[in-house]
DOVEX-273223 format. One record per residue (C-alpha): x, y, z. Coordinates in pm, 1 decimal. Each point is the difference from the previous one (the first is absolute). Layout:
SITE        X        Y        Z
SITE        X        Y        Z
...
//
This chain:
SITE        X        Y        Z
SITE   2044.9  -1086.8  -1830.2
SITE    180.3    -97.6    298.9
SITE    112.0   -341.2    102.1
SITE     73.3   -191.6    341.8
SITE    229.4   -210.6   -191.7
SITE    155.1   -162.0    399.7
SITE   -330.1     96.9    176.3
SITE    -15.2   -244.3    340.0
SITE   -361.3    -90.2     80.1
SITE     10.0   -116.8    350.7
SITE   -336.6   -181.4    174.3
SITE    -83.7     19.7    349.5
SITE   -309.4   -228.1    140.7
SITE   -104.2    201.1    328.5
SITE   -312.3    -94.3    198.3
SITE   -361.7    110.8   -161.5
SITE    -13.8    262.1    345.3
SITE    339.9    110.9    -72.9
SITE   -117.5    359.2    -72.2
SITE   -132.9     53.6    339.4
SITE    365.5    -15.2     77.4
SITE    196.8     24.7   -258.6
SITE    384.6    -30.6     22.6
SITE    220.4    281.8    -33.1
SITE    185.5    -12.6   -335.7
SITE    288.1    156.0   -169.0
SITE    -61.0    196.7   -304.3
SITE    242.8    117.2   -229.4
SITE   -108.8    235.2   -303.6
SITE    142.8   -286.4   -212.8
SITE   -287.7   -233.1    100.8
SITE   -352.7    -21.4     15.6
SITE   -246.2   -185.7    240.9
SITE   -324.2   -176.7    -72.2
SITE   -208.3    -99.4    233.8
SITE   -263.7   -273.3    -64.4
SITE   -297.1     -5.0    265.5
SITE   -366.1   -158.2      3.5
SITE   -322.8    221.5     25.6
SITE   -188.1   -262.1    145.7
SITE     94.0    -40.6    355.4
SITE   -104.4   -118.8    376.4
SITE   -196.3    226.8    156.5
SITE    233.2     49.0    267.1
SITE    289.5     88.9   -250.0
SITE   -281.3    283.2   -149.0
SITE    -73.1    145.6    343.1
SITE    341.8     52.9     72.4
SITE     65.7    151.8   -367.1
SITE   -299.0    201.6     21.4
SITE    161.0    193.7    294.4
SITE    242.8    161.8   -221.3
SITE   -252.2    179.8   -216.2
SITE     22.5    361.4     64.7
SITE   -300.2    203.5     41.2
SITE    -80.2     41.6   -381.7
SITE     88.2   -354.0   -106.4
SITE   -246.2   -119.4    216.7
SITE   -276.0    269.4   -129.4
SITE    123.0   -117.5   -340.5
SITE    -42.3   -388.8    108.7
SITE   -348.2     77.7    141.8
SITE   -120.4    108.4   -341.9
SITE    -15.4   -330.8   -228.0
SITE   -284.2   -105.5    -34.9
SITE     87.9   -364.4     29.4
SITE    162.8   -128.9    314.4
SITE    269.6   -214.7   -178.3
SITE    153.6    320.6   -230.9
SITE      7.1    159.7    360.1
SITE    220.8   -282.3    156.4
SITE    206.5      6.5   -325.9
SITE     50.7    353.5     -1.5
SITE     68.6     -5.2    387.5
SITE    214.1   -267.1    -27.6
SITE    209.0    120.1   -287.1
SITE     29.9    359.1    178.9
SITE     74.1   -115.6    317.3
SITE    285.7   -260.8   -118.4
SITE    173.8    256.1   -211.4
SITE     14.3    207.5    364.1
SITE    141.7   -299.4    158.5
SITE    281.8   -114.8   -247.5
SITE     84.7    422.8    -55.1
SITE     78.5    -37.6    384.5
SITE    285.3   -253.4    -56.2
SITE    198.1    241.7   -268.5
SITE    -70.9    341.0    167.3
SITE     -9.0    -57.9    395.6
SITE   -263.9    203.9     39.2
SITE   -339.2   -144.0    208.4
SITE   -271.3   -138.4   -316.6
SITE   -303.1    223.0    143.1
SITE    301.5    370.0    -38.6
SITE     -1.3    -72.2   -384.1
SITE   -156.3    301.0   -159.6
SITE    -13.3    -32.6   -407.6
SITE    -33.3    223.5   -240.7
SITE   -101.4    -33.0   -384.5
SITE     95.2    128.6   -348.2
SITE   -197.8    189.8   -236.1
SITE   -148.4   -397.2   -123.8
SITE    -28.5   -169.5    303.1
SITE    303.5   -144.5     72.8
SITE     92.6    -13.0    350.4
SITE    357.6     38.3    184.9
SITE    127.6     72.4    357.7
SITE    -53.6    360.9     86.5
SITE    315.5    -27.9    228.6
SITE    245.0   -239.7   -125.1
SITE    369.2     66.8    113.7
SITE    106.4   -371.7   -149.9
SITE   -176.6     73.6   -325.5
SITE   -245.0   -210.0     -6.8
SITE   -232.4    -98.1   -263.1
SITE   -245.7   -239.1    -50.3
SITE   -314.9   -134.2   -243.9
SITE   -286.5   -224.3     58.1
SITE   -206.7   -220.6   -143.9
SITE   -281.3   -263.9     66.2
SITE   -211.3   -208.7   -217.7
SITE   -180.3   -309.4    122.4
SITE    123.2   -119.4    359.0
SITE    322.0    121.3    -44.4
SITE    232.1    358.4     46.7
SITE    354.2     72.9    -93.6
SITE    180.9    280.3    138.5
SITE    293.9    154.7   -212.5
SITE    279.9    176.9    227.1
SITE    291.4    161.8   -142.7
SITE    267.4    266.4    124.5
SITE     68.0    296.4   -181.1
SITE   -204.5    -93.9   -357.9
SITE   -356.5    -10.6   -138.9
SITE   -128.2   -312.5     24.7
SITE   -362.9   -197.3   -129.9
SITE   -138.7   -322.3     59.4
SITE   -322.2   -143.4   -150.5
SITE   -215.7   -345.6     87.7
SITE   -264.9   -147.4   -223.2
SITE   -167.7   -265.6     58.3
SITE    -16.7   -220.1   -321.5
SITE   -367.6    -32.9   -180.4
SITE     -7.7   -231.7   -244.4
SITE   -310.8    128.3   -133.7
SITE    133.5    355.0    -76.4
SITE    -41.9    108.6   -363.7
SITE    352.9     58.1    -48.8
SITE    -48.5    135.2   -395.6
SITE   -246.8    293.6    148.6
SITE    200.8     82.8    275.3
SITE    306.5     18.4   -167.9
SITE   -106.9    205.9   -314.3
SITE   -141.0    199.9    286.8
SITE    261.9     43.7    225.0
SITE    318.2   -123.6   -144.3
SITE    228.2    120.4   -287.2
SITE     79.4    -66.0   -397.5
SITE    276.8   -248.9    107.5
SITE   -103.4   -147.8    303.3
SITE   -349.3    -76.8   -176.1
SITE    201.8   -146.0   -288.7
SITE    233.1   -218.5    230.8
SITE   -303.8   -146.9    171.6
SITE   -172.9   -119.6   -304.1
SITE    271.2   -150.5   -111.4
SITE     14.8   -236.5    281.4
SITE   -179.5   -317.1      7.0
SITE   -332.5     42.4    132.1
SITE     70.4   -213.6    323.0
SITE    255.5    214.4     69.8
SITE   -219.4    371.9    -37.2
SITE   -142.4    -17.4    327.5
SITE    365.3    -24.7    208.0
SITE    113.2    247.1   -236.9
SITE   -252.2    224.9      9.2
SITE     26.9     67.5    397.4
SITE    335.2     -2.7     -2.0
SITE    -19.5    300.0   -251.1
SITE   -236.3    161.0    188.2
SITE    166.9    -29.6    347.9
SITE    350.0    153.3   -142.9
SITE   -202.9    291.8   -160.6
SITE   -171.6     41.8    336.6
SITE    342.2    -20.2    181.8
SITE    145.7    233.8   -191.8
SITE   -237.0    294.3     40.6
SITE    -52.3    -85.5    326.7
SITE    379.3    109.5     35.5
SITE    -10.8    298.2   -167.2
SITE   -304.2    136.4    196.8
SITE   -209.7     71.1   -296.8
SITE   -232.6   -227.8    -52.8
SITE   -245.7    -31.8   -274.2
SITE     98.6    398.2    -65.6
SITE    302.5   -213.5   -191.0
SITE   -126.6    -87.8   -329.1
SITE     -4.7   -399.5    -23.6
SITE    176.5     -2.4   -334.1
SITE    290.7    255.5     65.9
SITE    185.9   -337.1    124.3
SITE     46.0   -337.2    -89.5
SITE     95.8   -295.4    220.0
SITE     71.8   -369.8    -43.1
SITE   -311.6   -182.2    -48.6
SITE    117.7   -409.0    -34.0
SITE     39.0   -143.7    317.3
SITE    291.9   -222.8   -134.6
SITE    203.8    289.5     18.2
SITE    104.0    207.8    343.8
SITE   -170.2    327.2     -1.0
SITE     87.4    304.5   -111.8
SITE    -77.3    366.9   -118.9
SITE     56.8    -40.8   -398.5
SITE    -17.0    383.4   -102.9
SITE   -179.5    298.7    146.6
SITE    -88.0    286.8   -236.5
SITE    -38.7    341.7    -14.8
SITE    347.5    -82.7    150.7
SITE    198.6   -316.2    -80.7
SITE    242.3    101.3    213.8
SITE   -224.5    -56.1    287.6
SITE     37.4   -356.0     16.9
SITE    335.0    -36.2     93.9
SITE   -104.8    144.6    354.6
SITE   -212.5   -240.1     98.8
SITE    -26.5   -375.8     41.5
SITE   -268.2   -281.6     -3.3
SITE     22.1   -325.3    195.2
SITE   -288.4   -295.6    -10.3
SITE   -110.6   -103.3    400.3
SITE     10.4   -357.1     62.0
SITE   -413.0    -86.1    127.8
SITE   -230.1   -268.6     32.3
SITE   -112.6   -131.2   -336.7
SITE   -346.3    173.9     19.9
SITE    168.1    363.4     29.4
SITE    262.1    215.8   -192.5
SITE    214.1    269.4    121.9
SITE    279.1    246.8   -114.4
SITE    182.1    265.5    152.7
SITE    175.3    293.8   -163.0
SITE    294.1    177.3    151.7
SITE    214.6    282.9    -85.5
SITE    305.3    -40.0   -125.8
SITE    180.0   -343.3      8.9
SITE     12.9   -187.4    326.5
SITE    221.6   -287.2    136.0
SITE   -259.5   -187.1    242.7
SITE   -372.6   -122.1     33.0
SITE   -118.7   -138.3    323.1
SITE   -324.8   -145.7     -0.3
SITE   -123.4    -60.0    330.3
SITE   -281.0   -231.6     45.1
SITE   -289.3     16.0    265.7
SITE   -141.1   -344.2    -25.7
SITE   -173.3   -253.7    172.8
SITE    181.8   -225.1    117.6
//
């Protein structure tokens, strides 16, 4: 397993519309970028987001069957064209993507080396960018009335089901997300998805303890490639982001209200 023993984890507050314009930042392949944005927004802010939607996305959008997974989904889309805009000068509505053989998406034209992962749960999105490695990122929002013994036998493995019941019972629930969102992370990074069997890896379940990829198997050499990092979020979510390789810094930029 890989650690960020000197990892720098630098904050930025920006404004809650920030993404309509976002600034132009430096990216090095030794750093990754998180952005932080809301889901629930004016309806100004929407109609100028929903511009950016290419043809497809907006066929896509026009689909749910209840308005509010519509804004969500147009709001997530359209933000991800807007920030991509700041790291590869290109106009948010010329972004054409393209997607692996499960689902995960990338830049079809990409000269800086781009990549990127999504995720939204609840009112909130977080946008991954790296430079020139895989990257993940997974959001939860935290239930506290989620059977965490089913779900875990279900979906978890041998020692990540043993390290969570041998926490105190308060303590399952934090635990159990935080499990979850690393595992998420993780395959999210690799492109595979659920074709990756859930107990080929094991990661750190205890929240008292930074993240991390413990072991991967058929291949233990695996997890010295890759690296796990907890995201700093409101108490009512959990987040984690997996990267390849090790890197040096994490900025989390945050679209609040201010």
């Amino acid at each position: 397993m890989l650690q960020d023993q000197h990892l720098q984890i630098v904050v930025a507050d920006l404004s809650q519309n920030a993404v309509l314009d976002p600034p132009a930042l430096a990216l090095s392949s030794a750093a990754i970028h998180i952005w932080e944005f809301p889901l629930s927004i004016s309806q100004s802010a929407f109609t100028s987001l929903a511009r950016l939607l290419s043809p497809d996305e907006q066929t896509t959008a026009s689909r749910f069957r209840f308005e509010r997974d519509a804004r969500r989904f147009t709001v997530a889309r359209a933000s991800l064209r807007a920030v991509l805009t700041g790291y590869t000068r290109s106009p948010a509505r010329d972004l054409q993507f393209v997607y692996s053989q499960h689902g995960k998406p990338a830049l079809a034209h990409s000269p800086q080396d781009i990549r990127f992962s999504v995720s939204h749960s609840g009112d909130l999105a977080l946008l991954a960018v790296a430079r020139s490695r895989e990257v993940g990122v997974d959001l939860e929002v935290i239930r506290e009335d989620v059977e965490t013994d089913k779900l875990a036998q279900r979906f978890f493995s041998v020692r990540e089901r043993e390290s969570l019941h041998l926490l105190p019972s308060q303590h399952r629930v934090p635990a159990f997300f935080r499990c979850w969102t690393c595992k998420e992370a993780f395959l999210k990074a690799q492109g595979v998805g659920l074709s990756r069997s859930l107990e080929s890896f094991d990661v750190e379940v205890d929240p008292a303890r930074s993240a991390r990829l413990i072991s991967t198997r058929p291949n233990p050499g695996e997890s010295e490639s890759w690296s796990l990092h907890d995201v700093e979020m409101p108490p009512a979510y959990a987040a984690a982001v997996a990267v390849e390789a090790v890197i040096a810094e994490m900025k989390i930029l945050r679209c609040r209200q201010r």
